[in-house]
N, C-alpha and C positions, 0 to 999 in steps of 0.2 A: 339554686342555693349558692351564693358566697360571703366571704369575709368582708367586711368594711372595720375603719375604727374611728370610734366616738369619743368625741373630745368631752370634757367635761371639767371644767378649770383648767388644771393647771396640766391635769394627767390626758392620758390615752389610752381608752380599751380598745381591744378587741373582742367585735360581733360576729357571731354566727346570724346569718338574716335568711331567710326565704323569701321569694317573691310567689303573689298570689294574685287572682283574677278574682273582683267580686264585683260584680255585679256592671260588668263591662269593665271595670276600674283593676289596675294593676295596684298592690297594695304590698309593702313589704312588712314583713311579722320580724320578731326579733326572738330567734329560737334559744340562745343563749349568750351569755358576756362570758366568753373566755378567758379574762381577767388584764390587768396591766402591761401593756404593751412593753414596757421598759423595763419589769420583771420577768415575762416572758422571754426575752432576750437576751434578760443574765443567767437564767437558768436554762436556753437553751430547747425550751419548753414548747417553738414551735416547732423545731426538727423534728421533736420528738412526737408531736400528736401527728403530724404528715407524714412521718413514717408508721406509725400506728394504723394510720387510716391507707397507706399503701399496699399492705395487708389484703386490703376487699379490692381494690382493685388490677386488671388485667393493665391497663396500661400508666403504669403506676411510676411516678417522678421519683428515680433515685437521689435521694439526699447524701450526700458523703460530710458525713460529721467528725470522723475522726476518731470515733467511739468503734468503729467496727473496721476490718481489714476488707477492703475493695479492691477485686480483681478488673482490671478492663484490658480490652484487647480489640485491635484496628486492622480489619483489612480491608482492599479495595474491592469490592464487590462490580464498578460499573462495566469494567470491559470484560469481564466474564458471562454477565449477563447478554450484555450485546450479543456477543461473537458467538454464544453457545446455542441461542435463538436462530443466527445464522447458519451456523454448522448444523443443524438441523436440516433447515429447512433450503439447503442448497443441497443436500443428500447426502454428503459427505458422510454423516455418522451412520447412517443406514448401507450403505457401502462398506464402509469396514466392519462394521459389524459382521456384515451376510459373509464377505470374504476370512472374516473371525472365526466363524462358528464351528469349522472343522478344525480350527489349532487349540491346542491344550495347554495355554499359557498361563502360567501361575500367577499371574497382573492382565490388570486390566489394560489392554495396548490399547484400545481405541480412546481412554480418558487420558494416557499418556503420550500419543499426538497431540490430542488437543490442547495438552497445556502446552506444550514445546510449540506447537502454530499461535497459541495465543502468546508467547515470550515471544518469536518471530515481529508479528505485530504489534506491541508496545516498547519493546527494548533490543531484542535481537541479540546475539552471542552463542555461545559454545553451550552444549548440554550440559556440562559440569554448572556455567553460570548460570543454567535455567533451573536446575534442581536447588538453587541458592536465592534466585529471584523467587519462586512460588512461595514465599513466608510469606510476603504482606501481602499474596493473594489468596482472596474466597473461589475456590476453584474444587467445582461439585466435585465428586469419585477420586481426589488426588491425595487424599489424606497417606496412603498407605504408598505411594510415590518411591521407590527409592533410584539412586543414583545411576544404577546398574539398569535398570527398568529404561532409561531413554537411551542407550545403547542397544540394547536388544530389540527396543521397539524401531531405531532407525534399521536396522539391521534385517529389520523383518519387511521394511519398505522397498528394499533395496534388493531383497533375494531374489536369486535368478530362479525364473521357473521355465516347467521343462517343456513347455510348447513354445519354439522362438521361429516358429514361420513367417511371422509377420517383423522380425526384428532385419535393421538395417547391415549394413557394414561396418556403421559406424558407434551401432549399439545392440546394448543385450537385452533380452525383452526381461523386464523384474516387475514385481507386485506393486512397483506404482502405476505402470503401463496398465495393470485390471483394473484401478481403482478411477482414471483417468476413462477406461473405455466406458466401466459400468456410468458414471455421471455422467458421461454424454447418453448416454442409453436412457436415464431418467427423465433428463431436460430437450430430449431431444423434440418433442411437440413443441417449447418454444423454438427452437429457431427456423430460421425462414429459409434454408439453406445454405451450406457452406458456400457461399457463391464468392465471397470476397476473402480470407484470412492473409491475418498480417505477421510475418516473422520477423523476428529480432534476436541478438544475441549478445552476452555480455560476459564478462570473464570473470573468476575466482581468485584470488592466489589463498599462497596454503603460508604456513609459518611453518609447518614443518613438511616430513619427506611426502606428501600432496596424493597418497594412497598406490594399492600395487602400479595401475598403468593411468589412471587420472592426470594426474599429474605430471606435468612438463611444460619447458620450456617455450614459450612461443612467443609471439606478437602481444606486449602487454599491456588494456587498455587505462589499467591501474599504473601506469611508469615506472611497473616494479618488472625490471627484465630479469633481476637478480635472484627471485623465486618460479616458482612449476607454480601453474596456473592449471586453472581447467574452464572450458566452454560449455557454460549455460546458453541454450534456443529454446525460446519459448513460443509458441504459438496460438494465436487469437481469432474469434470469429471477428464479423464484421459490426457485430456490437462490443467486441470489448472485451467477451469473457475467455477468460484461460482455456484453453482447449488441452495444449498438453507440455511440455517439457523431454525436453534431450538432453542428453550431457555425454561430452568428447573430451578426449585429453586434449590439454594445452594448446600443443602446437595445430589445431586444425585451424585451415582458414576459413574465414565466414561463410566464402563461394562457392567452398566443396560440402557445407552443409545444406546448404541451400535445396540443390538437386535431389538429393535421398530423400528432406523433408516433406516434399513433395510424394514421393513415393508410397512412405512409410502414413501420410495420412491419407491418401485414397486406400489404403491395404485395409488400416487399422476401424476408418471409420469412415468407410465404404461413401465413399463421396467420388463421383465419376468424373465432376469439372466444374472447377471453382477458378478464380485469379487471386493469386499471390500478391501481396504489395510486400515488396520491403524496402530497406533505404540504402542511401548509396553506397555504401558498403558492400553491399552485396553483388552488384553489374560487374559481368564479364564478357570478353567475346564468348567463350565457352558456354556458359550459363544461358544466355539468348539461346543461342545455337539448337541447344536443348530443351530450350521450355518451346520452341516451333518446331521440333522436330515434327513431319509427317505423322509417325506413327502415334502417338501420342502429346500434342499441343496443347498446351498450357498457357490461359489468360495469364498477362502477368501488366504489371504497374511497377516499375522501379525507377528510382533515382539515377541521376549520370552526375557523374562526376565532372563537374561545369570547368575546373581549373586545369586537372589531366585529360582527358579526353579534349584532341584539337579538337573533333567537329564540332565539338558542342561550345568551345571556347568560340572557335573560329568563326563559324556557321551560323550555330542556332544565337548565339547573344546577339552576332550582327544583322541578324536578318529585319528586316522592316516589318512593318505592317502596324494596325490598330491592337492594343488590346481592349479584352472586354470584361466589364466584371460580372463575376461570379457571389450571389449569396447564398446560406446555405437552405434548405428548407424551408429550417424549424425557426428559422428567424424572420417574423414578419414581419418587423424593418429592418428598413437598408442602415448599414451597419456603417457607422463615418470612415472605415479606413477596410473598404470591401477589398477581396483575394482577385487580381487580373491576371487571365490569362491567353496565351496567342499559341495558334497553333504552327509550328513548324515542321516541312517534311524536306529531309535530305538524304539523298542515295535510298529512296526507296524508305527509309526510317519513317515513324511517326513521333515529333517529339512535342510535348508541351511547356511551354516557359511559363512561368509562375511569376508575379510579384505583388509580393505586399509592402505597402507606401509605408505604411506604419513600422515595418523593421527596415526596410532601406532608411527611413529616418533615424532610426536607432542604430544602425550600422555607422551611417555618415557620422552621428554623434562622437560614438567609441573613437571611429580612427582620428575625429579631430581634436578629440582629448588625449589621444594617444602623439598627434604631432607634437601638440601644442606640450607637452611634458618634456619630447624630444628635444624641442629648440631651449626649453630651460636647462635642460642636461648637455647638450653640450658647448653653453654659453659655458659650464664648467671644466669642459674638457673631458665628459665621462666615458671615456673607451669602454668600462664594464656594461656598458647598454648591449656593446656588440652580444654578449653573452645572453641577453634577456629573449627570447624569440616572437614574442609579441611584437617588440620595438625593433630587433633586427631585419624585419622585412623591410622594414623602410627606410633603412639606412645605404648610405654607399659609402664602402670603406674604400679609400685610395694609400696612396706609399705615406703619406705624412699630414692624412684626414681623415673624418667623417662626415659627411652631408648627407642632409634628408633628398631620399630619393626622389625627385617630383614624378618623375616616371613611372614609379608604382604606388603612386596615389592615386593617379589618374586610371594606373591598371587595375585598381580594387574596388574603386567606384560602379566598375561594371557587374558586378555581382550583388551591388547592395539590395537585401530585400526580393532576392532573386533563387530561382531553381529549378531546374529542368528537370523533367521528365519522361521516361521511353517506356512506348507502349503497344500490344499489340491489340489492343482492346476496340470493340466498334461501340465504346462509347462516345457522348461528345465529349470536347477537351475541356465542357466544366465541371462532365460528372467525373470527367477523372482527377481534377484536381479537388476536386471536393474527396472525392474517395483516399487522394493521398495525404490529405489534408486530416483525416482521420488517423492516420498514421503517428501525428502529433499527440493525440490523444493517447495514444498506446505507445509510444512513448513518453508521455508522464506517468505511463503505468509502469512502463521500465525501471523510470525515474526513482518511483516509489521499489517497484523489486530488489534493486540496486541496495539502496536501502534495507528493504529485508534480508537479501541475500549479506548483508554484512554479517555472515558469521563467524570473521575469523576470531581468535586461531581453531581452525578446526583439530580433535586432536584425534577421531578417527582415524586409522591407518586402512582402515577395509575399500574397497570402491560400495558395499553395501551401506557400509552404516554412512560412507559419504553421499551417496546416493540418494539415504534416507534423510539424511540431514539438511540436502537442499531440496527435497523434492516439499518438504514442509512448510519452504518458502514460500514453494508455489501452491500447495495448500493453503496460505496465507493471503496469498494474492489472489483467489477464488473468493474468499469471504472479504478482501477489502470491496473485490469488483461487487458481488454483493449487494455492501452496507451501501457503498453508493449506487445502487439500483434503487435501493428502499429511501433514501435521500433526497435522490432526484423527484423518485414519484409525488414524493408528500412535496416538494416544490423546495428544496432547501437544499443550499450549494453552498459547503462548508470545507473549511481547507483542512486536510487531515493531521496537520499536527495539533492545529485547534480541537478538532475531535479528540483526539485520541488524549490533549490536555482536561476537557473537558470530564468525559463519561472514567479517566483514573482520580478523578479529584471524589468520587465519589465514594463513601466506604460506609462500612459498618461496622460499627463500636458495640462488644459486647462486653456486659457488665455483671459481675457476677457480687451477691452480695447475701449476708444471711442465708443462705443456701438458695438464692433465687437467681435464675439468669433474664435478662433485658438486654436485646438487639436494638440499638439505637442508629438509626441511620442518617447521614449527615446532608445535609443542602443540596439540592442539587444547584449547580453554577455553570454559569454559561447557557449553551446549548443544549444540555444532558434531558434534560425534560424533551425538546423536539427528536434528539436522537432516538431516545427512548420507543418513541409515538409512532417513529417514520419506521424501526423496524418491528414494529408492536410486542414490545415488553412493557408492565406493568414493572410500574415502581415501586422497590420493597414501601410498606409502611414505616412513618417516622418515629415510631416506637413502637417494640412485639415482646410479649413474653414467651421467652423459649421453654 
């Protein structure tokens, strides 16, 4: 059944028509003339019969005339769907929950992480701005939300509890340490053994006094020395996923966490011997020392520091020989700008030299736009370059000049697209750089944390409710590793600000009118429909009566 209209002189009606099947033959009948097209429209008289007839039906076209007061209202519905599909089923919410069931809290904590993990993931900031952000979100269980509710619930992440056998020197065992043990306890049939993890660490500053011992002064890799910092270590299996989180005041060095982490995760989750990879920040004589001790030795893969360390300056850059390339598995062709690598042994050491052709050429590039700027600047005479420390290396300041160094052009060229590696490992030197090679990966996962962990200004004062407040990050960085599991599989490699532009673009309009409510749901755009697929949520309908 629909409308058409029928000319007839000069005028124009509207028909009501059916179509009908007779006799093989589709046949259209003419059920009624609903009258003059151009009187219809001065009196308004079609809004009014389609709102008449919206009456009988469920999924019925609100008309807005003007004649009646219409309520609507918009929120994003996409990435709550997503991530809550997630937190599901990565076990997170079954974890807090079982760990729930003995507290007698007047709110719901486990729906009030979830939305502080899902602000993590789309915008990031302080609880006060998450309790502000949740308006234009559809975010199931959070109706009843108050402000004071995400203080208490960091707070509860963060409490110390009273078995701390397994905690280090450098930390206190709290309830995110069970929530951390329990998921690996869940997921632990997928993995394939601890045999590889990878550490990394990266720092906080606070805006204000940076909680009771948290915070402090140290090595800042933010260039803020002028505030208390605090050290985030995060640690990953050999695919990728979060394992667990540490947190040190400020001033600890990266080296001295290194050793405990080792400790605290064969204690924690009974793993007898695995190899560490981390990057060059982490190498010391001390640290080696240790991870061979007799009594307990420790595979390890780390970076050296190619420009401090002579041997490796001196030694391994100079030494001769072929390299050879390395591709990785999962890539059945050879790749135009494959990883080479050569193995070097000095004093007894095993080291691996790295180079890829394709950033030695992006290296060469940078410093020779960085000359070539040089030679324009001080055709003008710019003494303020000395200040710049990009350009400063290559400069030579004399009593009453500046010239470009050619000396340390020639000295920086040896490191283009290059990187050494020390190892006590009896793999070959391609599985090991392929192993360190993964390392890049998890840090672009850093990349992304970094990102999450931007929550300043923190205005916690407790080391609990700080505690809980980044350990949420890292509840967030579980469920991104996640989304891109479920991405990958269904074959689709999407950048995450694209995502996360995509699956917010999508919302829900509810419409309230004559005492009837209608949830109308908007486009999906972009990618939102595969996102959807890849982590299997169904897509609200494009119009529902509530």
């Amino acid at each position: 059944m629909f409308v058409r209209i029928k000319k007839s002189g000069k005028n124009q009606y509207l028909q009501l028509v059916q179509s009908r099947r007779e006799r093989g033959k589709v046949k259209q009948h003419v059920i009624g003339t609903l009258g003059r097209l151009d009187k219809l429209n001065e009196k308004r008289g079609i809004e009014k019969l389609v709102r008449s007839l919206s009456r009988f039906s469920e999924k019925a076209l609100i008309v807005i005339s003007g004649s009646t007061d219409v309520e609507a209202r918009a929120k994003k519905i996409g990435s709550s769907l997503v991530f809550e599909k997630l937190w599901t089923t990565s076990g997170i919410r079954s974890v807090l929950k079982n760990i729930l069931k003995e507290r007698n809290f007047e709110f719901d904590v486990e729906r009030v992480i979830f939305t502080t993990v899902l602000h993590r993931l789309m915008t990031s900031g302080s609880d006060r701005n998450c309790d502000y952000w949740r308006r234009d979100y559809k975010i199931a269980g959070s109706e009843e939300i108050l402000l004071h509710h995400f203080y208490r619930a960091m707070a509860f992440l963060g409490e110390i509890i009273d078995e701390q056998k397994e905690g280090s020197v450098f930390s206190i065992r709290r309830i995110k340490d069970i929530v951390e043990e329990e998921l690996f306890q869940i997921n632990r049939d997928l993995f394939t053994g601890l045999e590889i993890v990878f550490f990394d660490t990266t720092s906080i500053y606070f805006e204000g006094e940076g909680g009771e011992t948290l915070g402090e002064l140290g090595n800042s890799k933010d260039h803020r020395p002028d505030l208390k910092q605090m050290i985030v270590g995060v640690t990953l299996d050999d695919n990728g996923k979060p394992l667990c989180c540490e947190m040190w005041p400020g001033n600890t060095a990266d080296v001295t966490t290194l050793l405990p982490i080792v400790e605290v995760i064969q204690k924690r989750f009974g793993i007898k011997r695995f190899c560490i990879v981390a990057d060059r920040g982490m190498i010391s004589k001390g640290t080696i020392e240790h991870l061979e001790s007799k009594d307990n030795p420790v595979n390890y893969i780390l970076g050296a520091r190619m420009r401090k360390v002579k041997e490796v300056r001196d030694k391994v850059l100079s030494c001769g020989g072929r390299y050879r390339e390395v591709y990785p598995e999962l890539n059945n062709c050879k790749s135009p700008s494959p990883l080479k690598v050569k193995e070097v042994s000095v004093n007894g050491k095993r080291y691996i030299l790295c180079l890829n052709t394709k950033q030695a050429r992006k290296d060469a590039h940078t410093r020779e736009n960085i000359i070539n700027s040089l030679q324009e600047q001080l055709k003008k005479g710019a003494k303020s370059l000395v200040g710049n420390k990009g350009y400063r290396k290559y400069l030579k300041v004399k009593k009453e000049s500046i010239e470009i160094d050619l000396d340390k052009i020639k000295y920086e060229e040896r490191f283009d697209g290059k990187w050494v590696l020390q190892t006590n490992m009896k793999l070959s030197s391609e599985e090991v750089a392929l192993k360190y090679k993964e390392l890049w990966q998890v840090e672009n996962v850093f990349r992304n944390m970094k990102s999450l962990l931007e929550t300043r200004p923190i205005f916690h004062r407790g080391n609990a409710t700080i505690t809980g407040h980044v350990f949420c990050s890292f509840l967030a960085l579980i469920l991104l590793k996640e989304l891109y599991k479920k991405l990958e599989k269904a074959g689709y490699y999407f950048e995450w600000n694209k995502v996360k532009q995509d699956i917010k673009s999508l919302e829900e309009v509810v419409i309230q009118e004559d005492g009837k409510k209608f949830a109308i749901r908007t486009e999906c755009l972009g990618n939102t429909g595969k996102i959807f697929n890849a982590v299997g949520v169904a897509i609200p309908p494009t119009v529902r009566q509530l």
